[in-house]
N, C-alpha and C positions, 0 to 999 in steps of 0.2 A: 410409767412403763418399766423402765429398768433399774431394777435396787442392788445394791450387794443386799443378800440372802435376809443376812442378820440386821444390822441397820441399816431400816428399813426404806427411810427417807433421804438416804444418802445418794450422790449421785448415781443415776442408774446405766450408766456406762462401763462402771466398774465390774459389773459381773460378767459383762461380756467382753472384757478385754483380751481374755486369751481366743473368745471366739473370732472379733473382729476380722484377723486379715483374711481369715476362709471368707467371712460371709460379702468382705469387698473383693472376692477374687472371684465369687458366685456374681456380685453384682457386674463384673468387667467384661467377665464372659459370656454373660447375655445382656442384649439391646436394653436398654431401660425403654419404657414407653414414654411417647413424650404425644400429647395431644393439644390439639389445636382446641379449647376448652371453648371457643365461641363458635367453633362449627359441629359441635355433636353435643347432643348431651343423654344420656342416660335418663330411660324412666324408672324401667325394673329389669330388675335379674330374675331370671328363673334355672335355679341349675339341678341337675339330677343326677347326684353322684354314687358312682356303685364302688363298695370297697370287699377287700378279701383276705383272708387270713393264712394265703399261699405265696401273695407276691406282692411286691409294693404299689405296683400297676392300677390308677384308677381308669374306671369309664366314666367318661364325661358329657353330659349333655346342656345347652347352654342356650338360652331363648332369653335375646336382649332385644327391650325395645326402648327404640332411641328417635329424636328427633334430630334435623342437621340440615348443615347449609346442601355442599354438594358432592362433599366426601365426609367419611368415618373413617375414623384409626382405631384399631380394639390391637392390642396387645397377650400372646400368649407365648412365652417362651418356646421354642420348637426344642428340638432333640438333639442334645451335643454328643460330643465324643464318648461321654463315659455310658451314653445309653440312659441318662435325667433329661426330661423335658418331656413337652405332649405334641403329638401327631394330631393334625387335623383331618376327620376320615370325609368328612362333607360340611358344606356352609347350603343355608338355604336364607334367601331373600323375600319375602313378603311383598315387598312391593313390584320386584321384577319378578315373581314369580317363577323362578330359577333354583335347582340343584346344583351346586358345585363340588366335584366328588374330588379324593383326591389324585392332584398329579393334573390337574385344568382347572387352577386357581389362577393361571397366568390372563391377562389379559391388555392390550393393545391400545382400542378403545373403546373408551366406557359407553354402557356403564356395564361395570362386571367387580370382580374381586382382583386381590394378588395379593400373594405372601410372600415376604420378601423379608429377611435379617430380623426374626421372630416379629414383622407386622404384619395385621392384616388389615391391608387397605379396601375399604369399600366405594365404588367411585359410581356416582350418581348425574346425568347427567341431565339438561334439560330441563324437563316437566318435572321431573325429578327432585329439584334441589324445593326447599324449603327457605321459612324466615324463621328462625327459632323463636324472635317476639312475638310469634302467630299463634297462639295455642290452637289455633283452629285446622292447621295444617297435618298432611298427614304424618303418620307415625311408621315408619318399616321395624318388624320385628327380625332380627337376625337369628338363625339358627344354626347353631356349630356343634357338630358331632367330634369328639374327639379322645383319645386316651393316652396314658404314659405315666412315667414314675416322678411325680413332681422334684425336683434341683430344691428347690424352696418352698417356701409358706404354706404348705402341708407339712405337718412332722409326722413320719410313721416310722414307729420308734419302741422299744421298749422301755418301761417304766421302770423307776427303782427297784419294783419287786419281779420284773422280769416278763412283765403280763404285755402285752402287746395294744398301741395305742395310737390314735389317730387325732391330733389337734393342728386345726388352721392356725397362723401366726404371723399376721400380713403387713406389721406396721413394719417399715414407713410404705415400702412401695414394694410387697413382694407378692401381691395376692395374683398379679399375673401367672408365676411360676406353676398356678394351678388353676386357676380358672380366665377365663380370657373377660377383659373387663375395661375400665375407663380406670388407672390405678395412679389416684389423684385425690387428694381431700376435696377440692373444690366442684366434684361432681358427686352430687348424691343422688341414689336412688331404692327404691322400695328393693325386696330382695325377698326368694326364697330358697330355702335348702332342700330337696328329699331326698337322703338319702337311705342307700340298701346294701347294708351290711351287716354280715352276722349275726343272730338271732340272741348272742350269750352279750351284747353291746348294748350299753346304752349310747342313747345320742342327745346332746344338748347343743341350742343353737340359739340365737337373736327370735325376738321375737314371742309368736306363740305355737304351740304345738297344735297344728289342724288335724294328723293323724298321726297313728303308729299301729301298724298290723302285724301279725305275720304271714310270711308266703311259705309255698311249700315246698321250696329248694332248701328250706334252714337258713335262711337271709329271712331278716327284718326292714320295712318301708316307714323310717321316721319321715315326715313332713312337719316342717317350721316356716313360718310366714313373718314377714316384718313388713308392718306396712309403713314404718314412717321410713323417708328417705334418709339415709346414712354415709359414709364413705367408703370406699374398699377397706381398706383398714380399719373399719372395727367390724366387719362380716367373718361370721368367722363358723367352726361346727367341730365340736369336739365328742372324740368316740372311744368306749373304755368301759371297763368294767367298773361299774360306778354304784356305789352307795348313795342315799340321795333322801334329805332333811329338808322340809319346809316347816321355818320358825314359826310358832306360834304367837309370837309378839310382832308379826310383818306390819304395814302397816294396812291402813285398812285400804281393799282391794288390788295391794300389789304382795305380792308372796314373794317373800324372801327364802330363799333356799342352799344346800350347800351340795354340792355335786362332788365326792371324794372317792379316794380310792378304797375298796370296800376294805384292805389291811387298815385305813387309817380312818373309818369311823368315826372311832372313839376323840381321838384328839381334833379329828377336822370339823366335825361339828360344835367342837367346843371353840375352836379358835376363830369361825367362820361367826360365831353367834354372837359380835357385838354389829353383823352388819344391819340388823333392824334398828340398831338406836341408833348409832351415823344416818342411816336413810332418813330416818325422821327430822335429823336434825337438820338436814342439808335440805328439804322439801321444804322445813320451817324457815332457813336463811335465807334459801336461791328461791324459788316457785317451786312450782308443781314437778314433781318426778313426771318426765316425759313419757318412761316407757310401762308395758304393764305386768312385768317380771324382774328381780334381778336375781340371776342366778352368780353362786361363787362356785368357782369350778379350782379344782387341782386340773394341773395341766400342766404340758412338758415346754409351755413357752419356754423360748431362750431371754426373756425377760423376767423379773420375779411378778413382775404384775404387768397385764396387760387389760386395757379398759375398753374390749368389745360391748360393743352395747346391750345393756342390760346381761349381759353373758359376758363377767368378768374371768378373763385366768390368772389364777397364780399360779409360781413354780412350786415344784413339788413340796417343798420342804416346811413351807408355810401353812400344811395341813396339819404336818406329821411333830416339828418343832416346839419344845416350851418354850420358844420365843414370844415378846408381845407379839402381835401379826396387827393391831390395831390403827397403828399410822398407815399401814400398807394399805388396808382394808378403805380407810377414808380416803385415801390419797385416788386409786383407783376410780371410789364413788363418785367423789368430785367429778372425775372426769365425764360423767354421763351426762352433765349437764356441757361441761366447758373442755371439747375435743371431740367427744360423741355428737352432742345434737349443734350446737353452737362450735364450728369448727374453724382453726384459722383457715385462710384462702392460698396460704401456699406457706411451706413448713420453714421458710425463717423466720416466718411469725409463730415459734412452737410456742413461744412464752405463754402465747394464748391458752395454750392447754395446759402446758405443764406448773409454769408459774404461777397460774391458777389453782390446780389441784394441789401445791406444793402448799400453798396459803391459806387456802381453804380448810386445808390438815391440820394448820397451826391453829382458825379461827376455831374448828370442833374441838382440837386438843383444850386451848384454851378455858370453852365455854365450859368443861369437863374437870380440868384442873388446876384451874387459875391464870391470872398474866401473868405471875413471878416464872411459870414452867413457858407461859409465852414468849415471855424474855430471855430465857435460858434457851432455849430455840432458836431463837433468831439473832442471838450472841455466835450461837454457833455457828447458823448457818454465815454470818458475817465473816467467822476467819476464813471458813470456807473460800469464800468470795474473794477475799484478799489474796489467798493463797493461789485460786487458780487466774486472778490478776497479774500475778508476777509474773506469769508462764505464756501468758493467752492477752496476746491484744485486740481477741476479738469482740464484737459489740454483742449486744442481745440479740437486736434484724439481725440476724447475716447467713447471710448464702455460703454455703460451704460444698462441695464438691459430693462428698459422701454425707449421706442424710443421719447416717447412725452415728456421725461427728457433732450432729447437732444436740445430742441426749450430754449434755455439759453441765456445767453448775452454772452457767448463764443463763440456759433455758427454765432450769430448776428454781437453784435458790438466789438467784439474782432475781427473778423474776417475782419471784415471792417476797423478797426484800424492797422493787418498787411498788409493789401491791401495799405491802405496809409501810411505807415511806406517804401513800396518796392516804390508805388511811391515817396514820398521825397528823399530817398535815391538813386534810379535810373534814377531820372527825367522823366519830363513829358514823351516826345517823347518815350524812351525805355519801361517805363511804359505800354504806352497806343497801341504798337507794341507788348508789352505780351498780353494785353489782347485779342487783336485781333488773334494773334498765337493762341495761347491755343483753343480759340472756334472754328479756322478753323480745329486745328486737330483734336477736339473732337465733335465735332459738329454728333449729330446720333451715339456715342461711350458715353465710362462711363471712369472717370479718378479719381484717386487718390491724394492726398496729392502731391506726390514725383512726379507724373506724373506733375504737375502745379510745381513744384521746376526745372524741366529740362526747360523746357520750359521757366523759367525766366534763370535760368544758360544759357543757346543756346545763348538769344537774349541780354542779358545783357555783357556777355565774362567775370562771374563772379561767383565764386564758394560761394553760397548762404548757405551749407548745414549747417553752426552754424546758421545761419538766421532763418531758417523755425525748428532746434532742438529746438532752445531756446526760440518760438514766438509758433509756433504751438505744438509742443511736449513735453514742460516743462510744470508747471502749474503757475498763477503768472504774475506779473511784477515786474519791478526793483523802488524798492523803496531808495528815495537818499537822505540826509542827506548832503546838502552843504552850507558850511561857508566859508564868503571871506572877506578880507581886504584890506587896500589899504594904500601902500607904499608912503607918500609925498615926500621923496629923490630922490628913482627910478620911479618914477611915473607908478608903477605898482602893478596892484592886483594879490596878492596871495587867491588860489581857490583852498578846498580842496572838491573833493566830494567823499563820504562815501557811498557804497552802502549794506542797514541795513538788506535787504533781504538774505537768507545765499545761496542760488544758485547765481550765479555771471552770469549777465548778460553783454554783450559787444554791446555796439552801439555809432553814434555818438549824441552829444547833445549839440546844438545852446542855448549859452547864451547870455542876451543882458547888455549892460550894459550903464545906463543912468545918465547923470549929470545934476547939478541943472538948468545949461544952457537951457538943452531939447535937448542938442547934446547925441548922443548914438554910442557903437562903439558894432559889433556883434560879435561873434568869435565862429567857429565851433571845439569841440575838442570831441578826441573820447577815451571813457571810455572801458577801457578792465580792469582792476583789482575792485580789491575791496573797495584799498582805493588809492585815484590819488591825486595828487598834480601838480598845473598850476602855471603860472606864466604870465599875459597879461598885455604887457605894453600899458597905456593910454596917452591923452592928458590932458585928465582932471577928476577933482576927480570925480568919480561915488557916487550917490544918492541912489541909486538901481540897484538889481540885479536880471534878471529878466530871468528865466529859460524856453528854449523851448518858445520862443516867438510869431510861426508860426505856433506850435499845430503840432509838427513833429514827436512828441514822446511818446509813450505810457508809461509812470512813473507815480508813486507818491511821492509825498516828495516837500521841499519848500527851500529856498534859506536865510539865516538871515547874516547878517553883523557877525564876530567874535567882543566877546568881548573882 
């Protein structure tokens, strides 16, 4: 999701660092939603948004149908002081067969409505209430009328060139601020858009496109449908004068396309146009592409890329820049499989997404340009690591307060770094058999940490759980202190390594060691204490000694001869 501009794959926090304390001061001042996720759940959305080219004001119309025990919570920001947020103008109920207009939302007892501190609670009572394990039970469709200038997750905004433009932007938790919904990863559901605006607009959305007419006011009716279930945060409907390229290399029956600003044509079709060879490649690594579109859209996200499903945004600059855009471009893709369909179950497990796409970037880079440019990658991302380890003692799980705190180099490229840590250590083949596991069993489900631990334990016949304690659940890395010397009698070095970090971490780690010759001898030994002592006989005397040689290991610390 969030890059600096230019490089690409750097943490994505950085670019919205000056935006930050606005968008946590948006978050303070309205209710976050919090649901009870085992008493409602989401089947589909159905929403019908009208926009205009006079005011920021949308009309909203909203047809959710949900199952539940014997209340519903839907969340829709109301209307603050500055005159942002949406008015509820009526609710209707399907099952109580009841209008609720506004200003007689309030109610005593159930079953009825109430809106109360931007909730709106639906309370069901009796005969009413449900077993969500039932599929056979009934379903209430909720209907809410409503309008207002959305606070967030709509941007209507103008463009670099000054043109006027409308893009959703819901990750982690803002898509309430415009649409009233279940705004949670661990509930997904099918979803459609139709919206009617402006006739001189195009509109691109999840999904496929059922219709697009025109009416005779000078407004246009796009309709888009998504029928695989989703999370709020990757729903999304971007609106703008758009130019619009379908690659002729897509792959066969999914169209790849570029959705840009018609000034930026030229360069955005060209920079958008390596996403049919990543598509193929990631269908050939992961499975099957889930959905049956991916569009690449310029878009005014406040992130450089954002991985709506099958309906990726990137920021602006990314169309229009001689920048590579290539690592953004896979990074994004990835995520169609790993945060879009296959999503974590609640976001301090973001690694699941992020440190996925973050790795998965490296495996396409790789397969593209070699493992030396692998290695130089993951070199880097390691100081990385290091560097925001001195600062941050926090783990990879962790619950942090503000969600956009969790877009870290933990979630990123620590995350990416245990992914290649399980491959080195498990080899290619069982490696790349998890990865494939994992998304067939999750694929349209939400997993956990430990859930992705079993799933390497099944396929590996290897009991992982210090692995993923000490990598994902501790904070840190194993920082090592090792001095060695070398024996001319026994022709052998003595190797002590010291590890100066006070939690003790156990893994194996490949040293090399190299003679004046250019001849080198490697040897894999594996640290479980604190402080170890080796002993590797040579042929000849070593020059140096060179630690983790093939970027296998996530450490810091450096290697010196004893004096």
């Amino acid at each position: 999701m969030i890059y600096r501009i230019i490089e690409i794959l750097k943490n994505k926090s950085s670019l919205i660092s000056a935006m930050r304390k606005q968008l946590l001061s948006l978050s303070f001042l309205c209710v976050c939603f919090i649901a009870n996720t085992q008493s409602i759940d989401v089947l589909h959305y159905r929403y019908e948004i009208e926009l205009n080219d006079n005011t920021d004001m949308i009309i909203g119309k909203a047809e959710i149908a949900l199952r539940f025990h014997t209340a519903a919570i839907l969340d829709l920001t109301s209307v603050r002081s500055n005159g942002k947020g949406m008015k509820i103008d009526s609710i209707r109920s399907k099952i109580m067969n009841k209008t609720f207009v506004e200003g007689r939302f309030e109610t005593k007892n159930g079953p009825g409505f109430n809106y109360v501190s931007d909730i709106v609670n639906f309370f069901y009572g009796g005969n009413d209430a449900v077993n969500l394990n039932d599929t056979t039970t009934k379903i209430d469709v909720i209907t809410i009328y409503y309008h207002g200038i959305p606070a967030d997750g709509l941007i209507i905004s103008k463009n670099k060139y000054g043109d006027r433009t409308f893009f959703a932007d819901n990750w982690p938790d803002r898509a309430h601020h415009w649409i009233p919904c279940v705004d949670r990863p661990n509930d997904k559901a099918t979803f459609e858009f139709i919206v009617t605006a402006p006739s001189h607009y195009g509109v691109i959305s999840n999904g496929v496109k059922i219709e697009e007419k025109e009416l005779s006011d000078g407004k246009k009716l796009t309709h888009w449908k998504e029928d695989i279930a989703l999370p709020t945060k990757v729903m999304v409907i971007g609106v703008a004068n758009f130019a619009v390229k379908t690659y002729s290399d897509s792959p066969t029956g999914i169209p790849v396309s570029a959705w840009v600003y018609k000034q930026d044509s030229i360069p955005g079709f060209r920079n958008y146009s390596v996403s049919p060879a990543i598509l193929k490649f990631l269908i050939d690594y992961i499975g099957p592409y889930p959905y049956n579109k991916l569009a690449n859209v310029q878009s005014k996200t406040i992130f450089g890329g954002m991985e709506n499903a099958s309906c990726i945004f990137y920021e602006e600059l990314s169309a229009s820049s001689d920048d590579n855009v290539e690592s953004l471009i896979a990074h994004e893709t990835a995520h169609q499989w790993f945060g879009d369909m296959a999503s974590e179950k609640s976001f301090p497990h973001l690694w699941l997404s992020e440190g996925f796409a973050t790795y998965l970037t490296h495996i396409y880079l790789e397969s593209k340009y070699g493992t030396d440019s692998l290695n130089k990658r993951m070199q880097n991302d390691r100081q990385e690591i290091i560097d925001f380890a001195k600062q941050s003692n926090k783990t990879v799980v962790d619950s942090v307060s503000s969600l956009m705190n969790l877009l870290n180099t933990n979630s990123y490229q620590k995350g990416g770094w245990i992914l290649h840590m399980l491959r080195r250590q498990l080899g290619d083949s069982v490696f790349h058999r998890i990865i494939r596991k994992y998304y067939a069993a999750y694929a349209g489900k939400n997993a956990d940490t430990r859930d992705f631990e079993k799933i390497c334990e099944t396929e590996s016949g290897k009991d992982l759980r210090q692995f993923f304690d000490q990598w994902l659940y501790s904070p840190g890395v194993p920082k090592l202190d090792v001095q060695w010397s070398y024996d001319e009698k026994s022709k052998t070095v003595a190797l002590t390594v010291k590890q100066v970090q006070r939690k003790l971490f156990q893994f194996p780690l490949n040293i090399k060691l190299q003679s004046a010759s250019g001849n080198s001898k490697e040897q894999l030994i594996n640290i479980a204490q604190q402080n170890q002592q080796f002993s590797i006989p040579v042929k000849e005397k070593p020059v140096q000694l060179i630690l983790d040689p093939d970027a296998s290991l996530l450490f810091d610390g450096s290697a010196h001869a004893a004096k």
